[in-house]
C-alpha positions as CSV (number, residue, x, y, z in Angstrom):
1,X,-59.2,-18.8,-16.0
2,X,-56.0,-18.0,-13.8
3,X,-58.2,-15.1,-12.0
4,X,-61.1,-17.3,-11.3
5,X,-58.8,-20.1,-9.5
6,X,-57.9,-17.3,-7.7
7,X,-61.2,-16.6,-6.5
8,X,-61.8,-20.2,-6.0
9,X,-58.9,-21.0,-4.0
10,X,-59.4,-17.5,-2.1
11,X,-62.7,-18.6,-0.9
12,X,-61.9,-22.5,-0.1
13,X,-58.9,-21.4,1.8
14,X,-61.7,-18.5,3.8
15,X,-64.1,-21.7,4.4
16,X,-61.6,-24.0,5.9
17,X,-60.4,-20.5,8.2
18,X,-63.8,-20.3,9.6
19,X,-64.4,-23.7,10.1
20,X,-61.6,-24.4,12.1
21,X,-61.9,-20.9,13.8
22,X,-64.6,-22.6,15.8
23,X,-62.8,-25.1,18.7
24,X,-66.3,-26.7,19.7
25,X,-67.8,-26.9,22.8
26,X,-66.8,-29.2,25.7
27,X,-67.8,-30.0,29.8
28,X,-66.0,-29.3,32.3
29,X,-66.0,-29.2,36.0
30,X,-64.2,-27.3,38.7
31,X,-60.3,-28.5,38.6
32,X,-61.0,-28.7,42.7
33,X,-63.6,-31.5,41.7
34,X,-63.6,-35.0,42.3
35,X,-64.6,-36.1,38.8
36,X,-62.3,-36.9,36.5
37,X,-64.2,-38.0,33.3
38,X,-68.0,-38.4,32.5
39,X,-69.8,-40.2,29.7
40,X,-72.2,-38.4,27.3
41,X,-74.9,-40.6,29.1
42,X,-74.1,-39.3,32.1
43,X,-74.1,-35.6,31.5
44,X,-76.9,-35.8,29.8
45,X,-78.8,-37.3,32.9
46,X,-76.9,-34.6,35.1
47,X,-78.4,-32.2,32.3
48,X,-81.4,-33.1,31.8
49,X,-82.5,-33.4,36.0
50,X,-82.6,-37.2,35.9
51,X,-79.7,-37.2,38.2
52,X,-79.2,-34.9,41.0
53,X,-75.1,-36.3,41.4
54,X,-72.0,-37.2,39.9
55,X,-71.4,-40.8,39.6
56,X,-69.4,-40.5,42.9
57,X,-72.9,-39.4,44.8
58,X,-71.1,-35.7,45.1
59,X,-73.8,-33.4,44.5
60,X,-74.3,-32.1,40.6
61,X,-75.0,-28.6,39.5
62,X,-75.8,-27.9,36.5
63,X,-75.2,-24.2,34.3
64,X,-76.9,-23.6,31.0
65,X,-76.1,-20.6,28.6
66,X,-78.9,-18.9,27.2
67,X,-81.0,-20.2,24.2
68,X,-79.3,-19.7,20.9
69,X,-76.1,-19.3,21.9
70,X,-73.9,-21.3,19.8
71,X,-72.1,-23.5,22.5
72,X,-76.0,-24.3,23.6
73,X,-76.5,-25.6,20.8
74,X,-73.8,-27.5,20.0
75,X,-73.6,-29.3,23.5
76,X,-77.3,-29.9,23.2
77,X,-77.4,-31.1,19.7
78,X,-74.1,-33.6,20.2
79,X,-74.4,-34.5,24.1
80,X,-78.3,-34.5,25.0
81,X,-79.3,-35.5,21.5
82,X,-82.0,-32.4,21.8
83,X,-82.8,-29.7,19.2
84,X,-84.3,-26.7,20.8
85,X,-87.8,-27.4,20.6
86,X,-87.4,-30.6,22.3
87,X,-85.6,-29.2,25.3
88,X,-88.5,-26.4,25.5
89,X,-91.2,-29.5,25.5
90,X,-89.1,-31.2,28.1
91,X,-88.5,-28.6,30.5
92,X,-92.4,-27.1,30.1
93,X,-93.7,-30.8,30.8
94,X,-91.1,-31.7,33.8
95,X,-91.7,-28.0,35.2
96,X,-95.5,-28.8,34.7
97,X,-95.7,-32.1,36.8
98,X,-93.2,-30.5,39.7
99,X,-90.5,-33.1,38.5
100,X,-87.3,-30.7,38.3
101,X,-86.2,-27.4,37.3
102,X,-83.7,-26.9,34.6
103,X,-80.0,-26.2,35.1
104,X,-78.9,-22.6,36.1
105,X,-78.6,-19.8,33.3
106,X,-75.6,-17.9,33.2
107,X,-75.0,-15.6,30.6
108,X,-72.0,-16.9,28.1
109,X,-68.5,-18.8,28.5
110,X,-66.9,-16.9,30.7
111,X,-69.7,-16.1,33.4
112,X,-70.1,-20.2,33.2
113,X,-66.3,-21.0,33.6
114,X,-65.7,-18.5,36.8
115,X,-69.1,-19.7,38.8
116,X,-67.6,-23.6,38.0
117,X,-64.1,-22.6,38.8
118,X,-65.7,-21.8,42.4
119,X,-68.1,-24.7,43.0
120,X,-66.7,-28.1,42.8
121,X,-70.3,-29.6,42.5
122,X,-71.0,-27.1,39.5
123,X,-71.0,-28.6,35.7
124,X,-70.9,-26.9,32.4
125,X,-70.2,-26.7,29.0
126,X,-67.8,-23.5,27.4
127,X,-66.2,-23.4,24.0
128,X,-62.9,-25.1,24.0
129,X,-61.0,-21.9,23.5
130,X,-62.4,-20.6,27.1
131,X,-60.8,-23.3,29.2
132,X,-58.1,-22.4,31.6
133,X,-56.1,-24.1,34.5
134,X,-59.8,-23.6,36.7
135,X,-61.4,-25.8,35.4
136,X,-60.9,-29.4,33.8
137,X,-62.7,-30.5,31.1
138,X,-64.3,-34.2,31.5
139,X,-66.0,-34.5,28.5
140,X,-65.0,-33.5,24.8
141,X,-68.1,-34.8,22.2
């Protein structure tokens, strides 16, 4: 009895490690940017092509990560209200009519958070634990 509370606890105490390990993904911006805070509405329009700009009319651009990484996911699933096959129908139909191209790919957190530390009009979403003093975060779903 004593050995299998053991195990139990062992493996509750693992769970709540792993869940926690992961910080989530947030948006941020350039800290040289104008924007302070955004709605999910309004990154998702940013997102998604519907807007070209920030609330402020400065220009908007847009990075992505690649398909299947997890802070993809996340941001896609909790911001734009997407799953992956939705976001692939999207983008083949608004590709398909000349309507927009999607956001810029870059390759994972870190790629994302230097090219938006340099470009005040550039807009992203890293996992928390990638922030630094370059950029600001303006959305935290």
């Amino acid at each position: 009895m004593s050995r299998h509370r053991l195990t139990l606890s062992l493996f509750l105490s693992l769970a709540m490690f792993a869940a926690g390990a992961r910080a989530g993904v947030v948006v941020v911006v350039s800290s040289k940017s104008t924007v302070k805070s955004l709605t999910a509405e309004q990154t998702t329009k940013i997102f998604l092509g519907k807007v070209v700009t920030f609330p402020d009319g400065q220009a908007a651009l847009p990075i992505d990560q690649p398909e299947g990484s997890a802070a993809r996911d996340e941001f896609y699933t909790k911001v734009v209200r997407k799953n992956p096959s939705q976001l692939t129908a999207y983008w083949a139909k608004i590709i398909f009519t000349g309507d927009g191209r999607p956001p810029m790919l870059l390759v994972d957190n870190i790629a994302v958070r230097k090219a938006i530390a340099k470009n005040p009009n550039a807009i992203g979403y890293i996992d928390k634990t990638a922030v630094n003093r370059s950029v600001r975060v303006v959305l935290e779903p």
